[in-house]
OpenMM code with the backbone's topology and positions (N, CA, C; nanometers):
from openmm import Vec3, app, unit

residues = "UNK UNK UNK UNK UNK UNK UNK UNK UNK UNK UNK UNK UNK UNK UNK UNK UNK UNK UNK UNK UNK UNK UNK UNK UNK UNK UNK UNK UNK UNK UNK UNK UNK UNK UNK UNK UNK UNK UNK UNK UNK UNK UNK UNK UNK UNK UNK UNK UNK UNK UNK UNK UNK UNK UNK UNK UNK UNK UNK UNK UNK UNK UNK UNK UNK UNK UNK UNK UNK UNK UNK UNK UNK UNK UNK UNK UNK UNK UNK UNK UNK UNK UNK UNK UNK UNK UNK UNK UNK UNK UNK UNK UNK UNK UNK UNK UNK UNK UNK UNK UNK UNK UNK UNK UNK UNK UNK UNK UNK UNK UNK UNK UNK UNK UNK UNK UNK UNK UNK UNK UNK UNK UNK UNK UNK UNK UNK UNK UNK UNK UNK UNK UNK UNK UNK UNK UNK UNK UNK UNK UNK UNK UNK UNK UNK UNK UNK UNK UNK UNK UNK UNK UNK UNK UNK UNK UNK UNK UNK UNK UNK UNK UNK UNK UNK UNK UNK UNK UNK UNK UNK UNK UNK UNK UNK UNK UNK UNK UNK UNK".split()
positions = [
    Vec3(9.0073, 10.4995, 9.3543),
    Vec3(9.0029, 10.3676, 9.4148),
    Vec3(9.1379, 10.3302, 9.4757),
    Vec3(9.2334, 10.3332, 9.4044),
    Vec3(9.4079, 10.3301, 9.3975),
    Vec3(9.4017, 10.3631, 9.5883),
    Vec3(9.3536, 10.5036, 9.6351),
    Vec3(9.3868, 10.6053, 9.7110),
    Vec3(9.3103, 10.5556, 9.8387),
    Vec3(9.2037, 10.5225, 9.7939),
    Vec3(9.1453, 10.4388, 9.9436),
    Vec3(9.1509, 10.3303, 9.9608),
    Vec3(9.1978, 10.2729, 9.8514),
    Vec3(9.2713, 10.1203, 9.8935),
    Vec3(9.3698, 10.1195, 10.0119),
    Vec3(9.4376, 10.2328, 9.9393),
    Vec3(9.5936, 10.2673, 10.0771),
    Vec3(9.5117, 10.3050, 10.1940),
    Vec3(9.4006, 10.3676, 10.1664),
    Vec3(9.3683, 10.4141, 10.3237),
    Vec3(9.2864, 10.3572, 10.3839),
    Vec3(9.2181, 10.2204, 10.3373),
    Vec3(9.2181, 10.0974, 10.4048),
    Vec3(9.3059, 10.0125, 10.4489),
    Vec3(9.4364, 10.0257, 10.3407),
    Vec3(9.5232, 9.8941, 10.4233),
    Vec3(9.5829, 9.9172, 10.5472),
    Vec3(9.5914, 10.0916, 10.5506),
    Vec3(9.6848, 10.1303, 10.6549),
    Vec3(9.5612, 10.1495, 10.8200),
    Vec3(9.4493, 10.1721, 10.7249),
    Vec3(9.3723, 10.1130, 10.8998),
    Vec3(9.3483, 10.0214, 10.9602),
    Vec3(9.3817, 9.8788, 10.8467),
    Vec3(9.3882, 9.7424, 10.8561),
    Vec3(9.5173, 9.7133, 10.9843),
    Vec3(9.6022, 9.8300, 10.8918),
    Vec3(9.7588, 9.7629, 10.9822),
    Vec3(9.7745, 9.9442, 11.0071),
    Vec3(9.7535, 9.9811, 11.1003),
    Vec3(9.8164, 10.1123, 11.1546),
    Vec3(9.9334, 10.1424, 11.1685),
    Vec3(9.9823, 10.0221, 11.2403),
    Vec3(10.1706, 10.0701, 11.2426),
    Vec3(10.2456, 10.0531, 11.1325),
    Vec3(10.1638, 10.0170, 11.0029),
    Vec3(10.2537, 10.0296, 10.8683),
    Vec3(10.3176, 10.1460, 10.8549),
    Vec3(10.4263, 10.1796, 10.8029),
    Vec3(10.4909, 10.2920, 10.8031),
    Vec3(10.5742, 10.2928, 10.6609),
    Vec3(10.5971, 10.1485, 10.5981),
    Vec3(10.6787, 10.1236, 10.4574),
    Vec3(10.5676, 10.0275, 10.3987),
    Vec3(10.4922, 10.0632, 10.2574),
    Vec3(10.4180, 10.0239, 10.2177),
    Vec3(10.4313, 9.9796, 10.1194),
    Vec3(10.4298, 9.8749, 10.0193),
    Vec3(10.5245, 9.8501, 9.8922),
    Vec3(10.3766, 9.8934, 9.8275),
    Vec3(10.3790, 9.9138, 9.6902),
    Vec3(10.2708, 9.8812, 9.5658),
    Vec3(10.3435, 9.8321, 9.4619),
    Vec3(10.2589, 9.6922, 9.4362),
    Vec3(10.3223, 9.6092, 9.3078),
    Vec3(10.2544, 9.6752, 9.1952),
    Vec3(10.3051, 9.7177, 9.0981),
    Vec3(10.2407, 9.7948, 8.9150),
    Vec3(10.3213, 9.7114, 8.8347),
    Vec3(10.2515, 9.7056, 8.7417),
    Vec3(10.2904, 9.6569, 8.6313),
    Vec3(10.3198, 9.7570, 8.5177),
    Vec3(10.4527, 9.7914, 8.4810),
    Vec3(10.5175, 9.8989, 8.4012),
    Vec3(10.4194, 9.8668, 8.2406),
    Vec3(10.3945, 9.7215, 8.2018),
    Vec3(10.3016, 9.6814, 8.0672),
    Vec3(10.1899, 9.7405, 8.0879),
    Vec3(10.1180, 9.7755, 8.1654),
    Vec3(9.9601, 9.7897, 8.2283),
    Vec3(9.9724, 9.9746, 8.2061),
    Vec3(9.9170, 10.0134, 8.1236),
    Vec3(9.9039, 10.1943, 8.0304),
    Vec3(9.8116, 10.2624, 8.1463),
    Vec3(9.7405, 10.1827, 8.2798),
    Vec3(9.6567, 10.2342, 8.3811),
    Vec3(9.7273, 10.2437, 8.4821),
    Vec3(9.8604, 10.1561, 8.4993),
    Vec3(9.9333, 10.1627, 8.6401),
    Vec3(10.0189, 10.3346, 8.6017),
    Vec3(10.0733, 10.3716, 8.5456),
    Vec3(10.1438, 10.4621, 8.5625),
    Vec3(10.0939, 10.5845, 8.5961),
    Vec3(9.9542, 10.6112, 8.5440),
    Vec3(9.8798, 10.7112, 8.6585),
    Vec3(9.8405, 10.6830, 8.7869),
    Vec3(9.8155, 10.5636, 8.7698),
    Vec3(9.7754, 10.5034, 8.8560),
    Vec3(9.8399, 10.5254, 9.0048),
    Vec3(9.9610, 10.4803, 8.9638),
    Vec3(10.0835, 10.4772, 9.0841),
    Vec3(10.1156, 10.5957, 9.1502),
    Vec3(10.0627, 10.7550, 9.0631),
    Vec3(10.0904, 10.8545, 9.1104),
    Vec3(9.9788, 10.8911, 9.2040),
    Vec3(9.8644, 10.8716, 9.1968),
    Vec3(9.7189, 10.8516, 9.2476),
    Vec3(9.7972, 10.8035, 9.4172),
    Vec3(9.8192, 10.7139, 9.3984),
    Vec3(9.8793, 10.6034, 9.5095),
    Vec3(9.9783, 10.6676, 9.5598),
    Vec3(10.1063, 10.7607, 9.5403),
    Vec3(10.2069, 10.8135, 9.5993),
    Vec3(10.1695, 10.9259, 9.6914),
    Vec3(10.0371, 11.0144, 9.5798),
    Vec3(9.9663, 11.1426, 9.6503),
    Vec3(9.8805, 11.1165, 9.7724),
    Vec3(9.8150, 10.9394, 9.7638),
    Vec3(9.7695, 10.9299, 9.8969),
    Vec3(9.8937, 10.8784, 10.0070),
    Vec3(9.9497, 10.8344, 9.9551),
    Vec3(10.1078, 10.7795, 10.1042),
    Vec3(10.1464, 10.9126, 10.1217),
    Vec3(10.1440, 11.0243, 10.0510),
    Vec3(10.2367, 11.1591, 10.1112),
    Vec3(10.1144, 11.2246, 10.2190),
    Vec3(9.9840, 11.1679, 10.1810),
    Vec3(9.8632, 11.2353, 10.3110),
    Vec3(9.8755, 11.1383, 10.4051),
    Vec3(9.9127, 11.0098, 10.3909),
    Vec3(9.9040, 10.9341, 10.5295),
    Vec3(10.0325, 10.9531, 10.5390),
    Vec3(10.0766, 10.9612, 10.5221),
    Vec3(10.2878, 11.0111, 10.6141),
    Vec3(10.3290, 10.8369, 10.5720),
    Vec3(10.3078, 10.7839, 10.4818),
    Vec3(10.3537, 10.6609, 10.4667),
    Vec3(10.4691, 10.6474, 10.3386),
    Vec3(10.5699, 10.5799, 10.3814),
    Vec3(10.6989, 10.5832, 10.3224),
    Vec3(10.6304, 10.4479, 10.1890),
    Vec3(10.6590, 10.5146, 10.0768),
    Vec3(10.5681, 10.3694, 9.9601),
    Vec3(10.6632, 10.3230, 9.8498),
    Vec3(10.7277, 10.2254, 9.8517),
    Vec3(10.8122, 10.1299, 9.7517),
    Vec3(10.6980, 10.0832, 9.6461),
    Vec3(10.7122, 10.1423, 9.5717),
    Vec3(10.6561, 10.0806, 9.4186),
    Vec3(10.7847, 10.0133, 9.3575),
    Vec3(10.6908, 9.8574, 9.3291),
    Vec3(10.7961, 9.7715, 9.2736),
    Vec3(10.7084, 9.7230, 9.1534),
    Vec3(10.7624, 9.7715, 9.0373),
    Vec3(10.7196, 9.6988, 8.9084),
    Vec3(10.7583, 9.5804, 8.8163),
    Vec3(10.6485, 9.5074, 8.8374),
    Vec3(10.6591, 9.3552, 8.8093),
    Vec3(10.5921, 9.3584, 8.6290),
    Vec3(10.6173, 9.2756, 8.5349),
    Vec3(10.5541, 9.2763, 8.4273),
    Vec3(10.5593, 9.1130, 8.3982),
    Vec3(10.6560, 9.0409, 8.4642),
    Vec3(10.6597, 8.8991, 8.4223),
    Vec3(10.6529, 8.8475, 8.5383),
    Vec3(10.5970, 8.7116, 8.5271),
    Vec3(10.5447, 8.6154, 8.6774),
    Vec3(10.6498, 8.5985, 8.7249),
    Vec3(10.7671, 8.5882, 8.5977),
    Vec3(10.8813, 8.5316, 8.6655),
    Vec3(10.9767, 8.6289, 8.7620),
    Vec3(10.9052, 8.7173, 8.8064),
    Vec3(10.9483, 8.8435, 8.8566),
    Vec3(10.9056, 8.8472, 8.9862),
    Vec3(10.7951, 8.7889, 8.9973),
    Vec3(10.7532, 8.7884, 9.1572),
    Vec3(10.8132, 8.7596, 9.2540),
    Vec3(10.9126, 8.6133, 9.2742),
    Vec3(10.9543, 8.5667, 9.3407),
    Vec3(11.0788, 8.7122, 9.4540),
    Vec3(11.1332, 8.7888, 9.3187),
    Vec3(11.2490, 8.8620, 9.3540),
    Vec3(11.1729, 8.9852, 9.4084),
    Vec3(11.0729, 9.0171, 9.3417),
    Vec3(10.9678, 9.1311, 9.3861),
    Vec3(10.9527, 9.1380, 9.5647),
    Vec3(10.9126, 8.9985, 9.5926),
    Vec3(10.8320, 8.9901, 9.7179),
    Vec3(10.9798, 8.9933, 9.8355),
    Vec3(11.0958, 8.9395, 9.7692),
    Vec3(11.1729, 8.8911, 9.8401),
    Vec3(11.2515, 9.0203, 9.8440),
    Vec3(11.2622, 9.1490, 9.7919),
    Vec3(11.3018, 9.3013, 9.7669),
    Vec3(11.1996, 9.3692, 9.8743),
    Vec3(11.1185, 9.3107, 9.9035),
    Vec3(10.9990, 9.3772, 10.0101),
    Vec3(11.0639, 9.3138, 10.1440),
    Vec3(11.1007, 9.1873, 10.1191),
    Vec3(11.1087, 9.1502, 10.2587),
    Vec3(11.2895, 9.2386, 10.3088),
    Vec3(11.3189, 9.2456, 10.2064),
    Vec3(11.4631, 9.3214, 10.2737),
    Vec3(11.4069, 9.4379, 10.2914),
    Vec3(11.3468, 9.5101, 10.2566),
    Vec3(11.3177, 9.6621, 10.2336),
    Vec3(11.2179, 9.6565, 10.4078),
    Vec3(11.1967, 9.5755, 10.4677),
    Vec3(11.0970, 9.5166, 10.5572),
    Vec3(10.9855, 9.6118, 10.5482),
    Vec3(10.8773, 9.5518, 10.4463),
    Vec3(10.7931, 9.6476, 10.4182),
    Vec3(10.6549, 9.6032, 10.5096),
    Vec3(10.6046, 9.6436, 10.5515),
    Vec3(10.4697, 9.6492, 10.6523),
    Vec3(10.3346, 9.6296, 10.5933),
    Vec3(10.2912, 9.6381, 10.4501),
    Vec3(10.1800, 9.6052, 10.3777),
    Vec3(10.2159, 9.6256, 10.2282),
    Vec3(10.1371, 9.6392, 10.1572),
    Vec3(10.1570, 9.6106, 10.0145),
    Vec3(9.9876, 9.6124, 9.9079),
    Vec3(9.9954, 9.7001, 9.8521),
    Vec3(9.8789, 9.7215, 9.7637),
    Vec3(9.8919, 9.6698, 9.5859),
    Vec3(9.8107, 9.5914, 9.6236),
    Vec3(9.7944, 9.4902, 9.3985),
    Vec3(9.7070, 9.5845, 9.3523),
    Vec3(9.6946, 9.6619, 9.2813),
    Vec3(9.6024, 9.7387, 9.2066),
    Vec3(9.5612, 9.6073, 9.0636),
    Vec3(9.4336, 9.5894, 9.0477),
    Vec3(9.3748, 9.5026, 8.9385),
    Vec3(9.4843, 9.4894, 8.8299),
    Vec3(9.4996, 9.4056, 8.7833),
    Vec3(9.5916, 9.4122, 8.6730),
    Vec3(9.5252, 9.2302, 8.6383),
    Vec3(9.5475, 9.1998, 8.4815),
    Vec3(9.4873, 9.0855, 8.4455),
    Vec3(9.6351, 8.9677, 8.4692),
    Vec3(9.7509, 9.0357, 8.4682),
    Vec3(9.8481, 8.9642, 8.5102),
    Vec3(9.8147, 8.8753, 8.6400),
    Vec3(9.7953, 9.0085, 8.7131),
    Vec3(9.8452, 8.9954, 8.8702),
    Vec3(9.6882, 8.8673, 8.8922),
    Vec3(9.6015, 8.8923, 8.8575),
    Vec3(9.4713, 8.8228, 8.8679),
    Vec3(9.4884, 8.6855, 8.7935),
    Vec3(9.5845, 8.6563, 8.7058),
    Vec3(9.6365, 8.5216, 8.6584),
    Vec3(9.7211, 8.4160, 8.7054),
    Vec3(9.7920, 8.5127, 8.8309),
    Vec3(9.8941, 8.4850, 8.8601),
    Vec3(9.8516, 8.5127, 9.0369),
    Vec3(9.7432, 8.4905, 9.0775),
    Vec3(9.7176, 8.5187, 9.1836),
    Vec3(9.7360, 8.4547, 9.3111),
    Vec3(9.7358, 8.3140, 9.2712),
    Vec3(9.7898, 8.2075, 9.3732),
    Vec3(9.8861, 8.2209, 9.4364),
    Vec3(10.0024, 8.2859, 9.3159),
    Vec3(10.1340, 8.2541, 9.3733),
    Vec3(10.1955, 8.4277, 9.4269),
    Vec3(10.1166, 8.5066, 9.3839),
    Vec3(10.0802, 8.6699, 9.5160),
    Vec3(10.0728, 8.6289, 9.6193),
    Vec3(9.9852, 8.5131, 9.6575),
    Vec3(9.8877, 8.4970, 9.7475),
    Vec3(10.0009, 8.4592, 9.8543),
    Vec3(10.0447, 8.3596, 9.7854),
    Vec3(10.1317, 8.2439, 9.8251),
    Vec3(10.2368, 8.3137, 9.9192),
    Vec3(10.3607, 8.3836, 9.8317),
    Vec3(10.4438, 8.4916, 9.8284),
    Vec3(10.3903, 8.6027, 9.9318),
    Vec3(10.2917, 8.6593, 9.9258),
    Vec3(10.2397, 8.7010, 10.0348),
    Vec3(10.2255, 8.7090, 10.1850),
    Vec3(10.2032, 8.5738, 10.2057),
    Vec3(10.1946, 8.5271, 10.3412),
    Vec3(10.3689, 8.4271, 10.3767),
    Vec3(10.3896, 8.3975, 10.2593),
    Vec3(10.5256, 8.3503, 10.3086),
    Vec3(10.5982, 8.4579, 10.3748),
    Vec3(10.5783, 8.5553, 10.3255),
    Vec3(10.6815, 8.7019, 10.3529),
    Vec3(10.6122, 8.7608, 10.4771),
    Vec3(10.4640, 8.6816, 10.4997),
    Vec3(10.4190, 8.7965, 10.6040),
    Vec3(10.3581, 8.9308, 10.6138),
    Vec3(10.3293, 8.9720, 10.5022),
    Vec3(10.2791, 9.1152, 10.4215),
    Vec3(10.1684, 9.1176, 10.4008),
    Vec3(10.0929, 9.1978, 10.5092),
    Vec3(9.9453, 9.2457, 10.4928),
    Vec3(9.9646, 9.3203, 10.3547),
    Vec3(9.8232, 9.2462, 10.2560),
    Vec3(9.7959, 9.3224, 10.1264),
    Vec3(9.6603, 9.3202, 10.1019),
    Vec3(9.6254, 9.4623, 10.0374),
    Vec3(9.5277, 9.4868, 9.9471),
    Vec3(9.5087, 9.4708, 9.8608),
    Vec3(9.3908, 9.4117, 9.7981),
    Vec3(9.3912, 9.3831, 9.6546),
    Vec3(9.2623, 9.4764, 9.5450),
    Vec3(9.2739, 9.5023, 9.4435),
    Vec3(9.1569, 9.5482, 9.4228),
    Vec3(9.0666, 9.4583, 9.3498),
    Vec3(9.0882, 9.3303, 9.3551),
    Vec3(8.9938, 9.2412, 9.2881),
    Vec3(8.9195, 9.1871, 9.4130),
    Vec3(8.8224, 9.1178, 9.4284),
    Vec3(8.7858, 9.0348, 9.5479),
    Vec3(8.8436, 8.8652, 9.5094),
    Vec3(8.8276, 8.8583, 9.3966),
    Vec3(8.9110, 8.7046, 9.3624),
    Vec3(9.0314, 8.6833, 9.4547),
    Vec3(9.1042, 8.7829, 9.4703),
    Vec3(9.2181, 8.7853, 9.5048),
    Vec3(9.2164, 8.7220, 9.6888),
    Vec3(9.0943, 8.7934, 9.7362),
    Vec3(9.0852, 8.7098, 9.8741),
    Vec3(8.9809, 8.6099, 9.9064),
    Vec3(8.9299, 8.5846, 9.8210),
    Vec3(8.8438, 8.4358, 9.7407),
    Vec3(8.9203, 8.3593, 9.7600),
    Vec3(9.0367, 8.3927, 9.7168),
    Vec3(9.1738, 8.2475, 9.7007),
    Vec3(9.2752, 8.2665, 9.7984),
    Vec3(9.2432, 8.3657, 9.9084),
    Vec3(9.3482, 8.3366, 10.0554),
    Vec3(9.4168, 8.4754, 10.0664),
    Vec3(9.3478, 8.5897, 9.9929),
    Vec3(9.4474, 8.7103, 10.0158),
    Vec3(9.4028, 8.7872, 10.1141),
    Vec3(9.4392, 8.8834, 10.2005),
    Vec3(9.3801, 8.9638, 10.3187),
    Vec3(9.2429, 9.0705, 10.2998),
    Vec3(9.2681, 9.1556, 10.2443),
    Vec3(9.1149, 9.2525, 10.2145),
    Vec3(9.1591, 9.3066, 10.0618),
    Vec3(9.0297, 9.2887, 10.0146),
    Vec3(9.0206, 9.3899, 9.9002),
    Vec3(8.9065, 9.4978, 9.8776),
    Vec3(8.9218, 9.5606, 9.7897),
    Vec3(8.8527, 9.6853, 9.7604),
    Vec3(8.7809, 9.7044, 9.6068),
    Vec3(8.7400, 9.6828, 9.5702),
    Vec3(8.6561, 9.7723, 9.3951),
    Vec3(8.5472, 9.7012, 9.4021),
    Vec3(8.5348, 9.7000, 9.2932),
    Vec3(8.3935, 9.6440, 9.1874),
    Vec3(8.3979, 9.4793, 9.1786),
    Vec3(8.2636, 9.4438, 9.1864),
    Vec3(8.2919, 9.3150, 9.1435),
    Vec3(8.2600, 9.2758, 8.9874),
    Vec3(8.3660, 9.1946, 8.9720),
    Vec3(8.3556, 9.1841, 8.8398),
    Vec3(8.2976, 9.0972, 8.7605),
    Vec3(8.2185, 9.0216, 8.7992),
    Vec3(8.0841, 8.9469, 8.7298),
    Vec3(7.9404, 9.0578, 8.7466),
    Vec3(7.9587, 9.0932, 8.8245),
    Vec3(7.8584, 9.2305, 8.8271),
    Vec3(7.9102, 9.2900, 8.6880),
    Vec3(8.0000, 9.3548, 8.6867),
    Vec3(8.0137, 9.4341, 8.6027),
    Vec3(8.0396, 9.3665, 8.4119),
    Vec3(8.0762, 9.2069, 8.4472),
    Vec3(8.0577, 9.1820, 8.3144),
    Vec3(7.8768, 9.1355, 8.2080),
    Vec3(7.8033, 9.0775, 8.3430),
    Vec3(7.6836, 9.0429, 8.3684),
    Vec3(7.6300, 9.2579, 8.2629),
    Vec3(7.6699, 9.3544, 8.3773),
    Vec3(7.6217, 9.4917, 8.3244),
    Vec3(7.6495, 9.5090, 8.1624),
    Vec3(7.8103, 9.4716, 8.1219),
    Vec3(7.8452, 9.4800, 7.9632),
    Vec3(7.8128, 9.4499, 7.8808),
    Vec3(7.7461, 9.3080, 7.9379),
    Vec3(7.6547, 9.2409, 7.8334),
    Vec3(7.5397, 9.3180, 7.7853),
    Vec3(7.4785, 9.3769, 7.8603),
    Vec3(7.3137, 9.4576, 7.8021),
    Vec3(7.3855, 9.5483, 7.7281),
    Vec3(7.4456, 9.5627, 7.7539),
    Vec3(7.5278, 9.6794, 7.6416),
    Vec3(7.5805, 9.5997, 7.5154),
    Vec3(7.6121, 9.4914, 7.4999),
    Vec3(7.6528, 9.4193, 7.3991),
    Vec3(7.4952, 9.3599, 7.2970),
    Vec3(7.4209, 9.3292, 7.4089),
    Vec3(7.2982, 9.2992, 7.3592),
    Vec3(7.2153, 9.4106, 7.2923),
    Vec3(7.2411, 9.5435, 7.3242),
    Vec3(7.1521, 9.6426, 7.2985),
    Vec3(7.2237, 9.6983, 7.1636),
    Vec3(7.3876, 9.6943, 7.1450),
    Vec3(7.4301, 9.7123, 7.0320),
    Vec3(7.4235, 9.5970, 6.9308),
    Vec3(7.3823, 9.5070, 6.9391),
    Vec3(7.3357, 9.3533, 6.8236),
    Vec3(7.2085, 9.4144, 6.8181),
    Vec3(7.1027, 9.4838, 6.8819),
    Vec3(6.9776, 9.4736, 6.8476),
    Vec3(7.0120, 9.6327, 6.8034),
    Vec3(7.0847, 9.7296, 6.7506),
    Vec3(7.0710, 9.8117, 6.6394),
    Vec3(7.1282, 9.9167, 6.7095),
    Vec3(7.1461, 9.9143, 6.8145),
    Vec3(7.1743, 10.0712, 6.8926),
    Vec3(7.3102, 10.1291, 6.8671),
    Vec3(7.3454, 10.2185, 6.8454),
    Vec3(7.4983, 10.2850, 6.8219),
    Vec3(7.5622, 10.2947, 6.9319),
    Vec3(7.7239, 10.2445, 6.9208),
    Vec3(7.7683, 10.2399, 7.0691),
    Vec3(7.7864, 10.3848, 7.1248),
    Vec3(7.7658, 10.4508, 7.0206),
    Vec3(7.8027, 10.6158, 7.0399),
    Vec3(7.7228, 10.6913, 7.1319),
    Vec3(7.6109, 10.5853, 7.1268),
    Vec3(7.4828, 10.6585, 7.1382),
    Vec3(7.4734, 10.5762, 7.2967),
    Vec3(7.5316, 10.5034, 7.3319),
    Vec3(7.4897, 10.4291, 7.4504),
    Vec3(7.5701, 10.5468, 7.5832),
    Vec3(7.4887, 10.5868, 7.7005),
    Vec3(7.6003, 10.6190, 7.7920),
    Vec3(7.6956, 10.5556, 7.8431),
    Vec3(7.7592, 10.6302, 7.8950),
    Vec3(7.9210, 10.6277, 7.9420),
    Vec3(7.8696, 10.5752, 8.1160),
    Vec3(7.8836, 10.4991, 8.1655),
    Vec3(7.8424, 10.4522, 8.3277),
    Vec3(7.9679, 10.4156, 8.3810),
    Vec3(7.9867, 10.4445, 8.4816),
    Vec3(8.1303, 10.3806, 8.5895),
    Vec3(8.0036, 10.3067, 8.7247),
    Vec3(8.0873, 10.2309, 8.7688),
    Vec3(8.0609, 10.1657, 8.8649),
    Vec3(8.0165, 10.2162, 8.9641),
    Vec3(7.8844, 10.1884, 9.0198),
    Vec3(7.8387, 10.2320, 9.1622),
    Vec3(7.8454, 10.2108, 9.2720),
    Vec3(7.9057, 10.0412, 9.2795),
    Vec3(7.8735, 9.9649, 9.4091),
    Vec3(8.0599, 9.9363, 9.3921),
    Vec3(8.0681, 9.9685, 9.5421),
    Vec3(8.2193, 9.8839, 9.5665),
    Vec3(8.2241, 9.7736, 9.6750),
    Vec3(8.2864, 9.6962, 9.6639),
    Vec3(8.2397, 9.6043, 9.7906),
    Vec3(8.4022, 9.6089, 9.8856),
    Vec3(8.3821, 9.5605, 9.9973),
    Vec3(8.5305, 9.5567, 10.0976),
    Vec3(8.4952, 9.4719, 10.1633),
    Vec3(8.5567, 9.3298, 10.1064),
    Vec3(8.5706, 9.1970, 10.1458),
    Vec3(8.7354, 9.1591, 10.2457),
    Vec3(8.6921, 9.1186, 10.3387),
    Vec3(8.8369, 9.0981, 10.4624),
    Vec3(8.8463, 8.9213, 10.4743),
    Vec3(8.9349, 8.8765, 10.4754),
    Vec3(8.9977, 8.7575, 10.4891),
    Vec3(9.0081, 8.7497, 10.6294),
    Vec3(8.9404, 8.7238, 10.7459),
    Vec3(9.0033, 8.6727, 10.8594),
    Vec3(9.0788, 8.6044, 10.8964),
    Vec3(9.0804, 8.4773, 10.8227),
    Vec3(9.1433, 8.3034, 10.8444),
    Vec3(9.2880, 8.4017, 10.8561),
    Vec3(9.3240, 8.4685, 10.6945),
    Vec3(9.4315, 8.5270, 10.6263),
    Vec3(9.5193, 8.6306, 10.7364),
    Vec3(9.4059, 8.7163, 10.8409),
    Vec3(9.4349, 8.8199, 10.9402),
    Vec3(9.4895, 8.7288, 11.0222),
    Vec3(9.4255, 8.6222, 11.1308),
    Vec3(9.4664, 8.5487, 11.1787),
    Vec3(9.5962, 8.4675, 11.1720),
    Vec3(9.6003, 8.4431, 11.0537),
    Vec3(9.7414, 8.3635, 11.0165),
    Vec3(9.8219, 8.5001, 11.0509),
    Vec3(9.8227, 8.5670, 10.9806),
    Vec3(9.9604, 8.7480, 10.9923),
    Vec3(9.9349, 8.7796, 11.0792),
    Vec3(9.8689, 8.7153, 11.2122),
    Vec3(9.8878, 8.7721, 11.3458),
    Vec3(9.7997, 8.9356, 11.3480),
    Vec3(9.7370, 8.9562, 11.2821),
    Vec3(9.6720, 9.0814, 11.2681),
    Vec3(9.5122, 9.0779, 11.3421),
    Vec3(9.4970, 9.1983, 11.3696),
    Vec3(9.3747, 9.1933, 11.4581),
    Vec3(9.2771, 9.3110, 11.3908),
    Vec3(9.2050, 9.2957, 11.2747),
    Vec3(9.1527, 9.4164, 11.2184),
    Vec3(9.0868, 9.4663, 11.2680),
    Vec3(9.0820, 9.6203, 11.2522),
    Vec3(8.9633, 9.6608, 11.3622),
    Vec3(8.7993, 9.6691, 11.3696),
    Vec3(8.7951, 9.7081, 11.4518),
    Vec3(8.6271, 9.6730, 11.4230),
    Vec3(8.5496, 9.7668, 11.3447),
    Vec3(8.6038, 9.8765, 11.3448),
    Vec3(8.5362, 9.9921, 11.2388),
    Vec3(8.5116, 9.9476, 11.1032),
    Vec3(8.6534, 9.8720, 11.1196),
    Vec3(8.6650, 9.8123, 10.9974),
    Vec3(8.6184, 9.7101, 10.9455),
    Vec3(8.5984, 9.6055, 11.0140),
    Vec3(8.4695, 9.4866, 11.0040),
    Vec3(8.3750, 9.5772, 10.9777),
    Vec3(8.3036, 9.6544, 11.0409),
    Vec3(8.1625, 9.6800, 11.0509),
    Vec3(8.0981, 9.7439, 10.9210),
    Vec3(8.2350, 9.7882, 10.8366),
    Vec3(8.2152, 9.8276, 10.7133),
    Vec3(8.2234, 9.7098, 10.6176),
    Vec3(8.2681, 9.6036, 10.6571),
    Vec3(8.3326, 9.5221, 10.5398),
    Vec3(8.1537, 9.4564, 10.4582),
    Vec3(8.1876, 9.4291, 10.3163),
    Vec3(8.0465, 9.3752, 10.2872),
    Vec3(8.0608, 9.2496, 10.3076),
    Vec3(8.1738, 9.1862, 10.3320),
    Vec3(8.2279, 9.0400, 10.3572),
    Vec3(8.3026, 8.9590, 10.4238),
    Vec3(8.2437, 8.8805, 10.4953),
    Vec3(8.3783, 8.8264, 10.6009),
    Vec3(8.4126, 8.7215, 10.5625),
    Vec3(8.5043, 8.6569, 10.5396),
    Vec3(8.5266, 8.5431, 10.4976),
    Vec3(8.5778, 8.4528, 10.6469),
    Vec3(8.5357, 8.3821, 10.7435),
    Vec3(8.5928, 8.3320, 10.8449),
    Vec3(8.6621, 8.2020, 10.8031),
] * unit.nanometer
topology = app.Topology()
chain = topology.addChain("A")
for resn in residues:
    res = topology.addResidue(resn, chain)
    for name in ("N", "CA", "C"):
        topology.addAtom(name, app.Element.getBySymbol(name[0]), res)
């Protein structure tokens, strides 16, 4: 997911060439994670600043380390931080001017540019039958193992518009969501 996130943002914004990814060093999923993410910037020829944030109070210097570094887009991989603290991504975001990906859709629900994964009332709505089926006697041992089937790719226009960005149409035509 990590890997085509990047290779959506960079068809979003083509002339990106310095790409930041925010990880969270607390988060035991970002650190593979991030390597996932380096192996796809070395196939798109894209130069990638991973900047690891673990406290909110970190953002401010985070975003403002991107803007010296003059970075061209920027990928949030899910994190429950970053999803708590999403307003002020959001915020920070567009102050700086930085096309970003997110992998939550919340994230451009509340003003962020495109995101990428699973949605996650889908998927808590799915946990439940699984919670229900282990109260009514079933062993969790015994339940299968399922990953997610459906991904959705929701685009922020208002958000494109404001960053002066013009997404392309390939790329609309895929999106499951437009937000105008």
């Amino acid at each position: 997911m990590n890997a085509k996130r990047l290779e959506i943002l960079k068809e979003a914004v083509p002339e990106a060439a310095r790409i930041g990814a925010l990880w969270n060093p607390a988060n035991p999923i970002h650190g593979p994670s991030l390597k996932v993410i380096e192996a796809a910037a070395s196939r798109l020829k894209v130069q990638l600043h991973p900047i690891g944030v673990q406290d909110p109070h970190e953002l401010q210097g985070a975003f403002s380390a991107m803007a010296r570094e003059r970075l061209q887009g920027l990928t949030v991989p899910p994190d429950g931080m970053f999803l708590a603290h999403r307003a002020r991504i959001i915020d920070l975001a567009a102050k700086y001017r930085i096309p970003t990906m997110y992998g939550v859709r919340e994230l451009v629900q509340a003003g962020g540019l495109i995101a990428y994964g699973v949605n996650l009332p889908d998927m808590y709505r799915h946990g439940a039958l699984f919670v229900d089926r282990i109260l009514k006697g079933a062993k969790p041992g015994d339940l299968p193992v399922e990953r997610p089937t459906k991904f959705e790719l929701m685009i922020n226009l208002k958000t494109a518009k404001t960053l002066g960005l013009t997404i392309p149409r390939t790329l609309l035509i895929r999106a499951d969501q437009l937000i105008e």
